[in-house]
C-alpha positions in Angstrom: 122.0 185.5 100.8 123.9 182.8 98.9 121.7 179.4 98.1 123.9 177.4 100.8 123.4 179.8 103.4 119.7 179.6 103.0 119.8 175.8 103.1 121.6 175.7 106.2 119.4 178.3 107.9 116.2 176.1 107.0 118.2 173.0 107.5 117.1 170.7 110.9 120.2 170.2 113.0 119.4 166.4 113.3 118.5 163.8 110.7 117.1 160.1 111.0 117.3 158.5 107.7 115.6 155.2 106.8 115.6 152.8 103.8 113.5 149.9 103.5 114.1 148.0 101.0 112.6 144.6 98.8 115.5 141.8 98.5 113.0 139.4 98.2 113.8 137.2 94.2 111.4 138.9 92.0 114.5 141.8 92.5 117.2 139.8 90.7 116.6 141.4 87.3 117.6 144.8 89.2 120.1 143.8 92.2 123.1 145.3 91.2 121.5 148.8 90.2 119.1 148.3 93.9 122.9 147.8 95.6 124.4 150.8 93.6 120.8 153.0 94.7 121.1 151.9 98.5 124.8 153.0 98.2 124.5 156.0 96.4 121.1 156.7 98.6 123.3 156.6 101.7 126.4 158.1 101.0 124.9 161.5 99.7 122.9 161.6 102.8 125.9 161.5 105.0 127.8 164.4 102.3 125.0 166.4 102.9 124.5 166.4 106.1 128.5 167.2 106.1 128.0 170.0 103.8 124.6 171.8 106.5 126.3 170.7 109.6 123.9 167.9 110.5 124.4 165.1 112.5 122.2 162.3 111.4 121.5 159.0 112.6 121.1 156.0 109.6 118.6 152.5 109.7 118.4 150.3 106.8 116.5 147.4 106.8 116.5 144.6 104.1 113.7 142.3 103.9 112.7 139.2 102.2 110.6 137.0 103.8 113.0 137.7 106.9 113.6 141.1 107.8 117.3 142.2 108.7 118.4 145.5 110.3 121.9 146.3 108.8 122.1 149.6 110.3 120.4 150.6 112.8 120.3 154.2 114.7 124.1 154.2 113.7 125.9 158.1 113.3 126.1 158.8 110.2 130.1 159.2 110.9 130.3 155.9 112.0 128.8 153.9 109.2 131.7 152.9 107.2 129.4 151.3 104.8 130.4 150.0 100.8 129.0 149.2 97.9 130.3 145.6 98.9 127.9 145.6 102.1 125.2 146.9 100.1 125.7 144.0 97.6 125.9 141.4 99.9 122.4 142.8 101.9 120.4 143.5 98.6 121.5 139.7 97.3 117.8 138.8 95.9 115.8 135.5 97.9 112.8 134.5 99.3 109.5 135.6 99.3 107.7 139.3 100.5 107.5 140.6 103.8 106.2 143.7 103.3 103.5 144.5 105.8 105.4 144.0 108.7 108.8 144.9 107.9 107.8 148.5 107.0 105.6 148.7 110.0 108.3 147.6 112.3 110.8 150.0 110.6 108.5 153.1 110.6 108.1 152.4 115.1 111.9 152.2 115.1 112.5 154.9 113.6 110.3 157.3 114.9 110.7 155.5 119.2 114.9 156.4 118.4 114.4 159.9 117.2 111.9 160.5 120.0 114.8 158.8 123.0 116.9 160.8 121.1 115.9 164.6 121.3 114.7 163.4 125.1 117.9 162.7 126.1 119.6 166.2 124.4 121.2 168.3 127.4 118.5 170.7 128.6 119.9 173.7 127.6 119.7 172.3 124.1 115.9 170.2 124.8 114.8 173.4 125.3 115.2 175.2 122.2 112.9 172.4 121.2 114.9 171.5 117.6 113.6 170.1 115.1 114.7 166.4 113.8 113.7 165.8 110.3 112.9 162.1 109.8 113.0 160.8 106.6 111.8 157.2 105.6 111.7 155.2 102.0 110.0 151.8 101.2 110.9 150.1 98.1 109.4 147.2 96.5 108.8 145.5 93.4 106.0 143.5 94.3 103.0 142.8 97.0 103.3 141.3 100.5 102.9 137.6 100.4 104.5 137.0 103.9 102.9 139.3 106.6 100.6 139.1 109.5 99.4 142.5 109.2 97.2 143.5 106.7 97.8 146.6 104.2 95.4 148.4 106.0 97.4 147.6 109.2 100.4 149.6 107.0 98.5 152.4 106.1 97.1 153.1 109.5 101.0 152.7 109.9 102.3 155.3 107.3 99.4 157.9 108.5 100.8 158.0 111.9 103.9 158.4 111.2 102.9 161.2 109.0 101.2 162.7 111.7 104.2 162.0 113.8 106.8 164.6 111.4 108.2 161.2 109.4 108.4 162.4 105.5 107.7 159.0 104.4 108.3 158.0 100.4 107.4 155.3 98.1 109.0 153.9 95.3 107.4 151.0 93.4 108.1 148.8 90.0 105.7 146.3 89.1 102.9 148.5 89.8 101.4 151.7 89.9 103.2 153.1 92.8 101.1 156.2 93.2 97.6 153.7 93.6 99.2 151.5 95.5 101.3 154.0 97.7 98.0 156.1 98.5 96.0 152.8 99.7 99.0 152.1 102.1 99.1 155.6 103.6 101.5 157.8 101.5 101.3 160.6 99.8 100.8 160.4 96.1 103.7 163.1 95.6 105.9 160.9 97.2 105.1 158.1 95.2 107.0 157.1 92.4 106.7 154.1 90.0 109.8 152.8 88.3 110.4 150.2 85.5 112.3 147.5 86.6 115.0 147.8 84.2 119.0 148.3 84.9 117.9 152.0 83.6 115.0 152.8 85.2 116.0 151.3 88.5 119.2 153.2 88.7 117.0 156.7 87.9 114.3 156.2 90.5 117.1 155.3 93.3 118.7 158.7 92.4 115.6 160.3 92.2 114.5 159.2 96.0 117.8 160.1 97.4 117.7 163.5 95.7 114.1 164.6 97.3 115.3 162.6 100.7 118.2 164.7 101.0 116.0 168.2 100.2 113.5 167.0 102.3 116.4 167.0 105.1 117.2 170.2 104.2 113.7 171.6 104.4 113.3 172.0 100.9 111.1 170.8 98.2 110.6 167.2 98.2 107.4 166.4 95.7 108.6 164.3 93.2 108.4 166.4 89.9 107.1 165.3 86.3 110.6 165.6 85.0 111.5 162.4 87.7 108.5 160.6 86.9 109.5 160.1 83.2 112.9 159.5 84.3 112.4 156.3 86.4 109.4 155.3 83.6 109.6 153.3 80.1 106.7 154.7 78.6 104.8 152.9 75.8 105.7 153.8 72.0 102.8 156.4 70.5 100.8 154.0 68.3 101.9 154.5 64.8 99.6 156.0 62.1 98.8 152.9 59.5 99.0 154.2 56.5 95.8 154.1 54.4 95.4 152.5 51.2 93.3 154.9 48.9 90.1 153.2 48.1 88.6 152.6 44.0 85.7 154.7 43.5 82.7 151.6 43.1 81.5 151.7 39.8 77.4 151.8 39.7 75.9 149.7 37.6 72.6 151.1 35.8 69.8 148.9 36.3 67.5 148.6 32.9 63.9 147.7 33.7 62.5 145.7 31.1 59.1 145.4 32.8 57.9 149.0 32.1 56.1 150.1 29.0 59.0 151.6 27.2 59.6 150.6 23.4 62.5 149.7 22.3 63.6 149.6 18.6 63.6 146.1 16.8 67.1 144.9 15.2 67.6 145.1 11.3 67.2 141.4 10.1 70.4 140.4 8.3 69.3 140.1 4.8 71.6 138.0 1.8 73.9 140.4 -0.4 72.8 139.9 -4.2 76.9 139.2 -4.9 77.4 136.7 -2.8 77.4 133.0 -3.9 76.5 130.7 -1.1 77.5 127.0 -2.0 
């Protein structure tokens, strides 16, 4: 059995993708490369689902301390979206509104999916099929902006979980795997990324990578190989070279309290040829 053949034949039918994502300033050092990853993110999504026969259904939300929906429950054949839109949405400003944004995005998502595979025709409904719902939150910061706590969030991200929703974290600024876990994800969907044009535009491309398998029913734990990818790591400390050290010279101590004898010195005495004047 080919590899595409076994993809579609563990692939779900139906797809609910969601981004989340930080516009708030502290982004302005990465904006264009957080546009190009929200493009990118989206537009493989939709070739993949293309390529397995899936329809999906898109929502992407960008927050600052407003959030906006850009797209929301829209067919993934119908989103027309550009690099342009994405620009214009990710445009850094304001402050954080974390808490509540992702909490409001994760109900959406999964109350759509739910009205969704409700209102299937029955003969459909009752193969029961599966909707894989897949969900990203990305930040480079902490909520300063929310009523809801992070404990609120994580109670969030947990039921959701529960719910089917393969929910992923991606993080600068912070150690996303820490800070994921304390708001309800799973550390192997949490990924930390320097927030650096290079890093940024790595960690996008990893997300969308294990987004897209995870709609495909594969594999979605972010490997070792992506974690150095989206990460500057510190420089090894470098040996300092050592300076050889002079051996200490000893001195021998004489003690001239003891007993010991010592010779007396020959008295200079006046040669018989020598005239002194």
């Amino acid at each position: 059995m080919s590899t595409k053949t076994s993809q579609q034949a563990s692939a779900s039918p139906f797809i609910f993708a969601g981004f989340t994502g930080d516009r708030s300033g502290s982004m302005q050092g990465i904006y264009n490369e957080s546009a190009q990853g929200l493009y990118e993110w989206a537009t493989e999504l939709i070739e993949s689902a293309n390529q397995n026969n899936q329809q999906g259904r898109m929502f992407i939300t960008c927050f600052d301390n407003k959030a906006e929906k850009r797209l929301d429950n829209v067919d993934f054949n119908k989103t027309n979206l550009t690099y342009e839109n994405c620009k214009e949405w990710m445009k850094p400003r304001g402050s954080t509104r974390l808490y509540d944004t992702a909490i409001e995005d994760l109900e959406n998502i999964v109350q759509k999916a739910e009205e969704f595979k409700k209102n299937l025709p029955r003969n459909i409904r009752d193969l029961n099929p599966e909707l894989s719902i897949v969900w990203a939150c990305c930040t480079d910061g902490f909520d300063n902006s929310s009523m809801n706590t992070s404990e609120d969030l994580k109670n969030k991200v947990l039921w959701a979980r529960e719910k089917g929703v393969k929910c992923f974290f991606l993080a600068a600024n912070q150690d996303a795997v820490t800070t994921g876990e304390s708001y309800g994800f799973s550390p192997d969907q949490s990924l930390t990324y320097t927030a650096s044009a290079q890093y940024a535009e790595m960690a996008f491309r990893n997300v969308s990578t294990n987004m897209r398998q995870a709609s495909c029913g594969e594999s979605y734990t972010f490997t070792q190989l992506q974690r150095d990818s989206s990460l500057r790591t510190p420089p090894p400390p470098q040996n300092t070279p050592t300076i050889p050290q002079a051996p200490k010279r000893i001195a021998r101590r004489v003690n001239f309290t003891n007993n010991t004898s010592y010779p007396r010195p020959t008295p200079l005495t006046r040669s018989p040829n020598v005239v002194f004047e």
